[in-house]
BATIGU-706124 format. One record per residue (C-alpha): residue in one letter; x, y, z. Coordinates in Angstrom, 1 decimal, m for minus. Layout:
N
+------+--------+--------+--------+
! rest !   east !  north !     up !
+------+--------+--------+--------+
!    a !      X !      Y !      Z !
...
+------+--------+--------+--------+
***
This chain:
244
+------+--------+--------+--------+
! rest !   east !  north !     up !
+------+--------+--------+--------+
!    x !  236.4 !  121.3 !   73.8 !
!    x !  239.7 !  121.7 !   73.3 !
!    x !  240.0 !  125.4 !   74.4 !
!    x !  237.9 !  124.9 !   77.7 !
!    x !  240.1 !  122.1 !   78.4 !
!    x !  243.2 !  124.6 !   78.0 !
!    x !  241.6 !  127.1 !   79.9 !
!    x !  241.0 !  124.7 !   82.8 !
!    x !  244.2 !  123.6 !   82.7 !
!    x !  245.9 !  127.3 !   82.6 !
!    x !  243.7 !  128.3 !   85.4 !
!    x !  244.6 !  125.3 !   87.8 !
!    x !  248.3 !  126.6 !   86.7 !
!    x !  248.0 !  130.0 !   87.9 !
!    x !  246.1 !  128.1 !   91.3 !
!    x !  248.8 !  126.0 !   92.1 !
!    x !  251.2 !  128.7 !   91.5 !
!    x !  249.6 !  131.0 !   93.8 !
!    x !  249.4 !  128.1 !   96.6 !
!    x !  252.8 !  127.8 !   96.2 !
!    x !  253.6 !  131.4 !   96.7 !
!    x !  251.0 !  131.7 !  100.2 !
!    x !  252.9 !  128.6 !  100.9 !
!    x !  256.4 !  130.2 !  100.8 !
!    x !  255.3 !  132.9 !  102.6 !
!    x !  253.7 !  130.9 !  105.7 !
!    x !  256.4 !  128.6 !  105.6 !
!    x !  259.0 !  131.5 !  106.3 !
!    x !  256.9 !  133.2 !  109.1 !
!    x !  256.7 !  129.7 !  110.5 !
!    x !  259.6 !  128.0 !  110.7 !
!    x !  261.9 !  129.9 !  112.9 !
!    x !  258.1 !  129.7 !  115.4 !
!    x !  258.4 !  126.3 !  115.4 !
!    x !  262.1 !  125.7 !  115.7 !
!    x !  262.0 !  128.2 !  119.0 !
!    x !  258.6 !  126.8 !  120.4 !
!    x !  257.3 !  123.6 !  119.0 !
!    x !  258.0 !  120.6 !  120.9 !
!    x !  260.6 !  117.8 !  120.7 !
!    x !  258.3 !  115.0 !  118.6 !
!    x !  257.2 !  118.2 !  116.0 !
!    x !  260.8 !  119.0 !  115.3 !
!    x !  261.8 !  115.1 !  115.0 !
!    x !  258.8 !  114.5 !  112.5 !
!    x !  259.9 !  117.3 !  110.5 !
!    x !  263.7 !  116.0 !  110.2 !
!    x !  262.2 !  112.6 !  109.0 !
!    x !  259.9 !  114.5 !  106.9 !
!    x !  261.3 !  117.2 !  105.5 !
!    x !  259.1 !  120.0 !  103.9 !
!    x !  259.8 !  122.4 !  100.6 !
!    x !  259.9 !  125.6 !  101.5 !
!    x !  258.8 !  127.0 !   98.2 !
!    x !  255.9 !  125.2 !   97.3 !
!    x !  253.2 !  123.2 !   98.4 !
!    x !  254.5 !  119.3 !   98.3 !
!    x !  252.9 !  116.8 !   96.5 !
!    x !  250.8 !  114.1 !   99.0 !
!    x !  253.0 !  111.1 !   96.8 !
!    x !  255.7 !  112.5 !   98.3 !
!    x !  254.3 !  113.1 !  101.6 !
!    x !  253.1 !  109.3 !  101.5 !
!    x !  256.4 !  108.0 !  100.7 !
!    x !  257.9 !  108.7 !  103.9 !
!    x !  254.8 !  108.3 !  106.6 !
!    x !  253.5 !  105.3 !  104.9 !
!    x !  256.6 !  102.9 !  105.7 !
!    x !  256.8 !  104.6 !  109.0 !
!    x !  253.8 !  104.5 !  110.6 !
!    x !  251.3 !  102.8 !  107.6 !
!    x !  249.1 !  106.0 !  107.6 !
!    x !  248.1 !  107.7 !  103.9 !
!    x !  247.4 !  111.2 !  102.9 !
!    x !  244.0 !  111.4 !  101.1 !
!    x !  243.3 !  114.8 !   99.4 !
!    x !  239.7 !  115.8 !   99.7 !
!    x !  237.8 !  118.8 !   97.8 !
!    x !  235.6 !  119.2 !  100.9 !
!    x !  237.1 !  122.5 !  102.9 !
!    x !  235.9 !  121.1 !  106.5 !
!    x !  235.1 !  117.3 !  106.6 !
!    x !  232.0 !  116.2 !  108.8 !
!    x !  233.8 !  114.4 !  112.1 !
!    x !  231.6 !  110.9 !  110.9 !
!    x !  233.7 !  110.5 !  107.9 !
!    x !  236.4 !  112.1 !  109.0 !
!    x !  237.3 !  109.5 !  112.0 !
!    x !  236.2 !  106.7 !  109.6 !
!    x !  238.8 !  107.9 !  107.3 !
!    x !  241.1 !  107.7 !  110.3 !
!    x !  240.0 !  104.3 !  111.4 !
!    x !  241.7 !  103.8 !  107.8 !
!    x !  244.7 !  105.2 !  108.9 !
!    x !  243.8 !  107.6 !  106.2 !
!    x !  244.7 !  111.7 !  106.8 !
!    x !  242.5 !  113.9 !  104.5 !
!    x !  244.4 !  117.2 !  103.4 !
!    x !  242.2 !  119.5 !  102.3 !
!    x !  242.6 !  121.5 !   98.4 !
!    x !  241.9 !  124.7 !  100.3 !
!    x !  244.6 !  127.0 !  101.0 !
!    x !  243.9 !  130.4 !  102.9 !
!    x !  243.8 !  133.7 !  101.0 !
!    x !  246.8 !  136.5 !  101.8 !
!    x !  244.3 !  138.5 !  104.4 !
!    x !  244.2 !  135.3 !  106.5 !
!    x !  248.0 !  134.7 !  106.4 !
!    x !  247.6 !  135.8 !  110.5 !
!    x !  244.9 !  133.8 !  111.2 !
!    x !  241.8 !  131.3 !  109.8 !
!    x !  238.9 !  129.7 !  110.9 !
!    x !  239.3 !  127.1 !  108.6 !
!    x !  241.8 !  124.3 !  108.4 !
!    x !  243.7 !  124.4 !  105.3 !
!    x !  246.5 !  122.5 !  103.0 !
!    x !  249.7 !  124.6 !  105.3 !
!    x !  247.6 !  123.6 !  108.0 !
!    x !  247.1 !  120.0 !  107.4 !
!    x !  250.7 !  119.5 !  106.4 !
!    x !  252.8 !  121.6 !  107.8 !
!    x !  250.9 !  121.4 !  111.4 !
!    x !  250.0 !  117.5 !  111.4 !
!    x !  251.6 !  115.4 !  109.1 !
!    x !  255.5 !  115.5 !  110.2 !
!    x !  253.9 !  114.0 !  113.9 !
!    x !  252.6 !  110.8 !  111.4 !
!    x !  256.1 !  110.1 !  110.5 !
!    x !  256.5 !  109.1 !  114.5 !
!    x !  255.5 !  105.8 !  114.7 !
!    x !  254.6 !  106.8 !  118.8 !
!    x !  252.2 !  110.0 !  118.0 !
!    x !  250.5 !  107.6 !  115.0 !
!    x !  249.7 !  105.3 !  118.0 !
!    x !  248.5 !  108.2 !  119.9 !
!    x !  246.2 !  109.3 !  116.9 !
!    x !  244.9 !  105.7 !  116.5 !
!    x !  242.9 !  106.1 !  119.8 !
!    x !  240.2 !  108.6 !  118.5 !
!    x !  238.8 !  106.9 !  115.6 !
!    x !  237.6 !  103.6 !  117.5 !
!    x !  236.1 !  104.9 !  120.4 !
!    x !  234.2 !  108.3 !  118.2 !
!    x !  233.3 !  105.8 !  116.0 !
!    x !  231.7 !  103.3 !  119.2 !
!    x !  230.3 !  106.4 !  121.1 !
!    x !  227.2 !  108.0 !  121.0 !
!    x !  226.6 !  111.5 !  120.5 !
!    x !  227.4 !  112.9 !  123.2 !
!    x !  230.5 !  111.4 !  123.8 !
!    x !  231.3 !  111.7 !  120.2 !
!    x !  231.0 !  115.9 !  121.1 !
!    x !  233.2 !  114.8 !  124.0 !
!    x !  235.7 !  113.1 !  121.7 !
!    x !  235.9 !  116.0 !  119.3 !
!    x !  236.9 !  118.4 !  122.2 !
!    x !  239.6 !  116.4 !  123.6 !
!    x !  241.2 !  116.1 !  120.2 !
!    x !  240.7 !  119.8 !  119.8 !
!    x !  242.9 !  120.6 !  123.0 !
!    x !  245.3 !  117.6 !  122.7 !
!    x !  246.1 !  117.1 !  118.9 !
!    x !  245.1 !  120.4 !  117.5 !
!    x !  245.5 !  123.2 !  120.5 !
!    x !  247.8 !  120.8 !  123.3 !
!    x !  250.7 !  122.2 !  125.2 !
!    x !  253.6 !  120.0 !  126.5 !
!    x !  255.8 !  120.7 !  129.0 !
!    x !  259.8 !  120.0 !  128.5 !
!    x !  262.3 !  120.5 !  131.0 !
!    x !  260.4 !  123.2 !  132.4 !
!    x !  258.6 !  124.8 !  129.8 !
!    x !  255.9 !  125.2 !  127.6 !
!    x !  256.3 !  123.9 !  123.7 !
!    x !  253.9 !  123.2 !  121.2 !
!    x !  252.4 !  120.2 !  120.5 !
!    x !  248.8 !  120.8 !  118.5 !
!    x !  248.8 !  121.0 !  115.0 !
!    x !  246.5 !  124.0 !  115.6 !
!    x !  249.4 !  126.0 !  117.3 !
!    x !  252.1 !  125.1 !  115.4 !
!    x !  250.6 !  126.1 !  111.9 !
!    x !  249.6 !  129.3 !  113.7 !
!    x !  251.3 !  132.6 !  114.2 !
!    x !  250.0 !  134.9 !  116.9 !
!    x !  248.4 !  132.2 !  119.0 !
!    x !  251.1 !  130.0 !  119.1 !
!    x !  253.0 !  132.9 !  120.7 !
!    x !  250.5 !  133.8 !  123.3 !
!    x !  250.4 !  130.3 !  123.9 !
!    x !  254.4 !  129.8 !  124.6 !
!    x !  254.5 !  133.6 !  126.1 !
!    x !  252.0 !  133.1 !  128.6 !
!    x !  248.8 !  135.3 !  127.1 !
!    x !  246.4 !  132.5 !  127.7 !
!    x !  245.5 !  130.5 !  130.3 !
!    x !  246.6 !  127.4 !  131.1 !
!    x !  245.8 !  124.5 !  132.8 !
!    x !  246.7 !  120.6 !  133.4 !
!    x !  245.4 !  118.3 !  130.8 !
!    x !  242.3 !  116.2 !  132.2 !
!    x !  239.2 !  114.5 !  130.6 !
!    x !  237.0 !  116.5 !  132.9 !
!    x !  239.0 !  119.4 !  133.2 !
!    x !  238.7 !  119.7 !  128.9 !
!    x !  235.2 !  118.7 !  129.1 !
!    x !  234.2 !  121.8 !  130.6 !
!    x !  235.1 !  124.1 !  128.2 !
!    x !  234.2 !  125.2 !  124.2 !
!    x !  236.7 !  125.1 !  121.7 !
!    x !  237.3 !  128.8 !  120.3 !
!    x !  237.0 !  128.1 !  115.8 !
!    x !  236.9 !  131.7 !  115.2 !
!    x !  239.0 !  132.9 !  117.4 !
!    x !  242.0 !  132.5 !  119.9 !
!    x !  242.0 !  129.4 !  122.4 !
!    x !  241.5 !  132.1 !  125.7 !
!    x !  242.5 !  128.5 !  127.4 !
!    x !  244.7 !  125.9 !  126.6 !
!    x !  245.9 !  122.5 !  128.1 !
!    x !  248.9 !  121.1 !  128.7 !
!    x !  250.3 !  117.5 !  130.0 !
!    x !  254.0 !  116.6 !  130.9 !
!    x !  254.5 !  113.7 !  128.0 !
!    x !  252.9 !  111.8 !  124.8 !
!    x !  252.6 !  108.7 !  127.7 !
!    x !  250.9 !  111.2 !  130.1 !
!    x !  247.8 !  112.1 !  127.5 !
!    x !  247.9 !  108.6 !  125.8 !
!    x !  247.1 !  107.5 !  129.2 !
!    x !  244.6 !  110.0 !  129.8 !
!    x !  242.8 !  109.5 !  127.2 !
!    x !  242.7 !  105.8 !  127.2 !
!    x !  240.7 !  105.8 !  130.5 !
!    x !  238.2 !  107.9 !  128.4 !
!    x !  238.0 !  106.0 !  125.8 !
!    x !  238.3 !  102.9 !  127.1 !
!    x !  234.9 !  102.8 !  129.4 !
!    x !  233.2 !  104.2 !  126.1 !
!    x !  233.8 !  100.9 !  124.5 !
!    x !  233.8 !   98.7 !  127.2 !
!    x !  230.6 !  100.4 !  127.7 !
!    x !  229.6 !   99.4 !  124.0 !
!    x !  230.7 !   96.1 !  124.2 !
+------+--------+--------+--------+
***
């Protein structure tokens, strides 16, 4: 018993260790991206939340700073790609599940799936902003009200806001999704002009897929956090009042 528990605990060693090293090596193609191209609310989260750039940080550490911020949490989770149900009842929690996955070396570039760099380095310095928790706090109560077509509906509009959004600032485009930001290649055909993009609208994003394993070939952008809170709300809003 003994020896198997050893073994375990040698092999989660040699895990961790090599997390840390994909880590570094994301976390050094990425930051100089960001600090050219993500927007102004990304770079101020990151100030207030500082990241290690040699190793993956722990979520106690993480929750230290967003918790007295914003009262969000970091939750890890062992499942790779969490259902949207228990995902946005998590949220409804103020609850942010970071996955135990992290990419292998031949997905450095790109990945389908959402993994730890992903979930911390591209969300979790926006949860330290007490306005972009507020902004996050609209999804959960109107997925969890809606029915399932809305809730489809719901998961698209975060997919181009929060995870794929553009934001203009003082004339041009910037980052904002999580999806972009933790990305390499597509967050500079997104800020270079290689995809197309158009204004942010609930109907406008309701007409088109999101791209999971591939490229965004479109993208949306909106002119402030205000701008798509507002947006959104009118969405959102009729599905509850709707409900109610």
């Amino acid at each position: 018993m003994q020896a198997t528990t050893q073994a375990t605990e040698s092999l989660e060693a040699l895990r961790r260790a090599e997390n840390d090293r994909i880590w570094a090596a994301l976390y050094a193609r990425q930051l100089p991206l960001v600090e050219a191209f993500a927007c102004r609310d990304y770079l101020e989260g990151l100030k207030r939340l500082p990241l290690p750039a040699y190793r993956v940080p722990a979520l106690e550490e993480i929750n230290t700073v967003i918790t007295p911020a914003t009262g969000w949490r970091t939750v890890r989770t062992a499942v790779r790609y969490t259902d949207a149900v228990p995902w946005y009842q998590r949220f409804a929690r103020r609850e942010f599940l970071v996955t135990d996955y992290m990419r292998a070396w031949d997905e450095l570039e790109f990945t389908p799936e959402p993994d730890m760099f992903h979930d911390i380095f591209g969300h979790l310095p926006f949860l330290a902003l007490p306005r972009y928790a507020e902004l996050e706090e609209l999804f959960a109560p109107a997925f969890l009200a809606a029915n399932d077509a809305e809730r489809e509906n719901i998961k698209r509009l975060a997919w181009f806001s929060t995870e794929f959004g553009l934001i203009r600032e003082d004339g041009r485009l910037k980052a904002f999704g999580a999806g972009l930001i933790s990305g390499g290649a597509e967050l500079l055909n997104a800020v270079e002009g290689r995809a197309q993009v158009e204004a942010f609208t609930v109907e406008g994003v309701l007409g088109h897929d999101k791209a999971v394993w591939s490229h965004n070939p479109i993208l949306f952008e909106f002119p402030s956090l205000d701008v798509l809170a507002t947006e959104l709300r009118r969405y959102f809003d009729a599905i509850r009042e709707g409900r109610s």
